[in-house]
Structure formats: C-alpha cells, structure tokens
Steps between C-alpha positions, in 0.01 A plus 500: 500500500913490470705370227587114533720465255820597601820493282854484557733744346647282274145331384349909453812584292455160294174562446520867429775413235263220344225757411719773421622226214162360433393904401839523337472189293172533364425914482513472186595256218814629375590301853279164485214381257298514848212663605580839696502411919528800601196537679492151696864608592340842700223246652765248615702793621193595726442206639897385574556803590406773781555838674817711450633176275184479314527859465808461351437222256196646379718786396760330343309315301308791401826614401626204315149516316587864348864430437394220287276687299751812460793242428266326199347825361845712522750165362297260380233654261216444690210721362429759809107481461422397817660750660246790525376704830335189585819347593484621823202278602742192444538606912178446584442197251815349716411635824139284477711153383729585790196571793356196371797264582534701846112405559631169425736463747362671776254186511765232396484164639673196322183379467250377211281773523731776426536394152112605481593823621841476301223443154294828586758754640669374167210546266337801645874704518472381145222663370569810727829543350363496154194690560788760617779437234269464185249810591769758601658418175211539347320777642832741577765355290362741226562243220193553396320778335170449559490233823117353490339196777441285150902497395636477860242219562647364134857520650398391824383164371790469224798463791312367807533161435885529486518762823310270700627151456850557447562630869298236701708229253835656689374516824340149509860406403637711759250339745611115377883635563393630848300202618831247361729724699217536851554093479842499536545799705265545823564868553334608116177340691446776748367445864170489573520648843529838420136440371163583675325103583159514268 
C-alpha cells in the first residue's frame, strides 16, 4: 500500500519546523509550564514524514531531543538523573512513536475511519513507548540497588497516568490542526487511488 499523503517542500519544511518547536517549547519547563511533546512530535514525524526525508527528520529530532537535555543539564541546572545507560533506549522508545505514525499513513484516507485507527496506533505506540522508556530506566539505568517486580510495578503505576495521556492530548490536537488545514487544502487529504478497492 503507498503513501497518499504527499507534501510539498514548503508544507514538509513547515511542518518539520512546527514539531521541532513543539519538542523545543515544551522539553522541559524551564521553556513552557507544558507537558513534555516530545514523543507525539516523533509519531507526527512518522506519519508526515517518509523515506530518505523521514530518515532524516527522525534523526534530527533525535538530535534536537539530546541537545535539549545536554543544553538544560550543562547551563541550566537541570539535575542529570535521568541520564543513565538507559538513555540509549530513548531510540527505540522514539523509533516505536515514529513506526506507529508511518503505520498511520501508509493506510491514510481523509476519511472518518482513520481517526479510529488514528485512536489505537496512538494509544498502543503509547503504552509501547512507556513499557520501553520506564523499564529500561528501571531495569538498566542502575539507579537502583536492589531492582525488585514489587518497586518497578510501584513506579510503574506512580507515572503511567501522566506518560500515557499527555501524548494522545498532543496528537489529538495535532489531528484537529490537520483535519482544519485537509479542509482548506485538498492535497493534505491524500488520493485514494493509490489504494487497493476493498
């Protein structure tokens, strides 16, 4: 199934500049009393985004992501407690958000029954991403002296409420800013005949 949503240069770079802002603006609250976006920006990035370009965005963002973090631990007094041998899984924990967009799109139609689609690949990157994030930390960030099923499962509970809301609240505004701009402009609605008839 090919890609229907096809963006001009000038819409990609827009776009691309929007998240790399959104992440910028709310990485962390020396920026914005907001909620961190990072990871809705690496699923929007996967689903506006594809092959060599999405290739590059993912990495640029990944980027961005660690320059924030060095720039606010090194200048800005951030406490560096996060950053642990773990820190390498925020790849993977990106990489999921990101395939989950590019599922996304692969099937996009302007359509009302994307958004059900839209409401899973959302909520199952999700919990992926956390399952990933909060048990690498956990497990290998070595934090911990003596790392036991009863504290992570403690831990587990303690942030998953925050983890798991906050990025489908960005990406259902994302969706609400993509659906105003697929009225106005016919190309952000794909073309269906690129897909197989059902």
């Amino acid at each position: 199934m090919n890609s229907t949503l096809n963006l001009s240069r000038p819409a990609a770079l827009t776009i691309f500049g929007l998240l790399a802002l959104l992440m910028l603006s709310t990485r962390y609250a020396h920026f914005a009393q907001l909620p961190d976006a990072s990871w809705a920006t690496f699923f929007a990035g996967g689903f506006y985004f594809a092959g060599r370009r999405g290739l590059a965005v993912f990495a640029a963002l990944m980027l961005e992501s660690v320059a924030i973090d060095y720039v606010v631990i090194r200048h800005l007094g951030i406490s560096n407690y996060c950053v642990t041998p773990a820190y390498a899984f925020l790849v993977p924990t990106h990489g999921v958000l990101w395939l989950a967009g590019a599922w996304l799109r692969r099937g996009y139609r302007f359509r009302l029954p994307t958004l059900l689609r839209f409401a899973a690949a959302a909520i199952v990157a999700t919990q992926l991403a956390y399952l990933i994030s909060n048990g690498s930390f956990y497990w290998l960030g070595g934090r911990y002296a003596e790392p036991n099923l009863a504290e992570y499962l403690q831990r587990f509970a303690r942030y998953y409420v925050n983890f798991v809301t906050v990025t489908p609240a960005y990406l259902a505004l994302i969706a609400l800013l993509h659906v105003a701009a697929a009225a106005l402009l016919p190309q952000w609605r794909g073309t269906h005949d690129e897909l197989p008839k059902p």
